[in-house]
PLY file of the C-alpha trace (Angstrom):
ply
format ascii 1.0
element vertex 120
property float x
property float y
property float z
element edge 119
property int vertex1
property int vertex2
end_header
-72.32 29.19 11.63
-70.63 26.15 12.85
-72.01 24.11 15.92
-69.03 24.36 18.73
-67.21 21.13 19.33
-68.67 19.10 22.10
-67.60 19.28 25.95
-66.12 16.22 25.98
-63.34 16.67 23.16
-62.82 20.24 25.05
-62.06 18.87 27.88
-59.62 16.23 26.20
-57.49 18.72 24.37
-57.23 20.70 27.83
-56.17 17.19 29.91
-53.45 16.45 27.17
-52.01 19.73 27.55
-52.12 19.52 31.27
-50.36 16.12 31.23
-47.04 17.59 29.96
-48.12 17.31 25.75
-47.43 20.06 23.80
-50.50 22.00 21.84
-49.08 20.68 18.53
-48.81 17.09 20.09
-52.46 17.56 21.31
-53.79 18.96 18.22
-52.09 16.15 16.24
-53.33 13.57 18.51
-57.67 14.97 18.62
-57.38 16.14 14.52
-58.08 19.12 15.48
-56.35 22.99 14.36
-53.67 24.05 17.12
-55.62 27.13 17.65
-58.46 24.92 18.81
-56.04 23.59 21.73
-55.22 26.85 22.14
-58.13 28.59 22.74
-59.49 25.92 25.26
-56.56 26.25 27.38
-57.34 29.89 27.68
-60.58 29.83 27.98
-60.36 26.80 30.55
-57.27 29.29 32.33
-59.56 32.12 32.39
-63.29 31.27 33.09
-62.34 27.60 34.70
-65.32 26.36 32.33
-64.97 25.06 28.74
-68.64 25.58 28.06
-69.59 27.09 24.97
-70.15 30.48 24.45
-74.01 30.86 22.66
-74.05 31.85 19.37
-76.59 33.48 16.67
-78.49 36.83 16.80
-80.05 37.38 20.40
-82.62 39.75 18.82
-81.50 43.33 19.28
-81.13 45.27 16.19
-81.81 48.40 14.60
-85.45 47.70 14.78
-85.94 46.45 17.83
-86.93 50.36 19.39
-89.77 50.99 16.56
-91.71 48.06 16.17
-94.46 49.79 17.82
-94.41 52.76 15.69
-93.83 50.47 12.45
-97.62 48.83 13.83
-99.47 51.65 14.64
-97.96 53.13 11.48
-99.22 50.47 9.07
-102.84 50.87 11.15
-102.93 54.40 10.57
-101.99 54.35 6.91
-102.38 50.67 5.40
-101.63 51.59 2.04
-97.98 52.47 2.70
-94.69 50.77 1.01
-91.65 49.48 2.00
-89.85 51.80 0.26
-92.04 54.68 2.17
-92.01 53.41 5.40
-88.06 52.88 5.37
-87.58 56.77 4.05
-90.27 57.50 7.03
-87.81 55.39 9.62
-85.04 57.33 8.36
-86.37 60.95 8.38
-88.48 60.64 11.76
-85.99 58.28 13.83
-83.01 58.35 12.30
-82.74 54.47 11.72
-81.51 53.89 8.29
-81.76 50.06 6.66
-82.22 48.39 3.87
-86.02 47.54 2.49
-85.18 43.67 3.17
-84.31 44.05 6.45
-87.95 46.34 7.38
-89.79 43.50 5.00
-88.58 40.56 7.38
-89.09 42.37 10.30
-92.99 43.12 8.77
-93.23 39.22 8.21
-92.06 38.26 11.51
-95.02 40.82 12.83
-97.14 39.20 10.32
-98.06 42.02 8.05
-97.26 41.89 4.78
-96.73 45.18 2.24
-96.56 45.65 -0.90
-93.08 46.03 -3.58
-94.01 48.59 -5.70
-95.87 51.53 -5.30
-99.47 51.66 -7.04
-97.93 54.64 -9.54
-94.87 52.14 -10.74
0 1
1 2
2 3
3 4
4 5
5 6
6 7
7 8
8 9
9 10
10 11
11 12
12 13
13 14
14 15
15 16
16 17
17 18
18 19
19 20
20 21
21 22
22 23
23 24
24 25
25 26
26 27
27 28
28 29
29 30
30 31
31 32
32 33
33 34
34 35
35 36
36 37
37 38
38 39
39 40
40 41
41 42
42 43
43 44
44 45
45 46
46 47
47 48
48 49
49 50
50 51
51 52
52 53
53 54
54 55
55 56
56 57
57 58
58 59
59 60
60 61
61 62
62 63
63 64
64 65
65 66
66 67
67 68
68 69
69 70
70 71
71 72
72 73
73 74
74 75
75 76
76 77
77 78
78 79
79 80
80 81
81 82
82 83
83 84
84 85
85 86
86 87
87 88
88 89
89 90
90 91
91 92
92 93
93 94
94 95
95 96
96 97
97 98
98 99
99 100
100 101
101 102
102 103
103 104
104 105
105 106
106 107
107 108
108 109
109 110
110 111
111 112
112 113
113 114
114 115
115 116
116 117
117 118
118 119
């Protein structure tokens, strides 16, 4: 994801507009896409602010709820895979997702498990 442009070319495209240029004339003028000039004027027209909204993940997901259980699972029963413990989140919670997304979520908790199961 892109970093948002700064305040101060924000503010710029917003002044030009407001001093009788058109969006394409602004746009032109700061190299930027018309849409850009566009969307500050809204968002200046509706919030008063040209602040940036935040971006990335704020760190709700499926797994958020059972990160608990998926701890006092692995305590209970060490030996259990990926591939078990994602078939368990599906049957007894009804979360379904992929292995990769349970493995990060085990790294991030610090416990690592193992690919394969000992019989393959």
């Amino acid at each position: 994801m892109g970093k948002p442009h700064l305040a101060q070319l924000r503010e710029r495209a917003v002044r030009l507009v407001a001093q009788g240029n058109t969006h394409t004339e602004a746009a032109r003028r700061l190299c930027v896409s018309i849409k850009f000039v566009n969307d500050m004027v809204r968002l200046k027209r509706e919030t008063g602010s040209l602040a940036a909204k935040p971006q990335g993940n704020p760190g709700r997901g499926k797994l958020t709820g059972v990160k608990g259980w998926l701890e006092r699972r692995i305590a209970a029963q060490p030996e259990l895979t990926i591939d078990e413990l994602t078939a368990e989140l599906a049957a007894e919670h009804g979360v379904k997702v992929h292995r990769s997304s349970l493995s990060r979520l085990l790294l991030r908790l610090g416990l690592s498990r193992k690919r394969r199961s000992a019989s393959a």
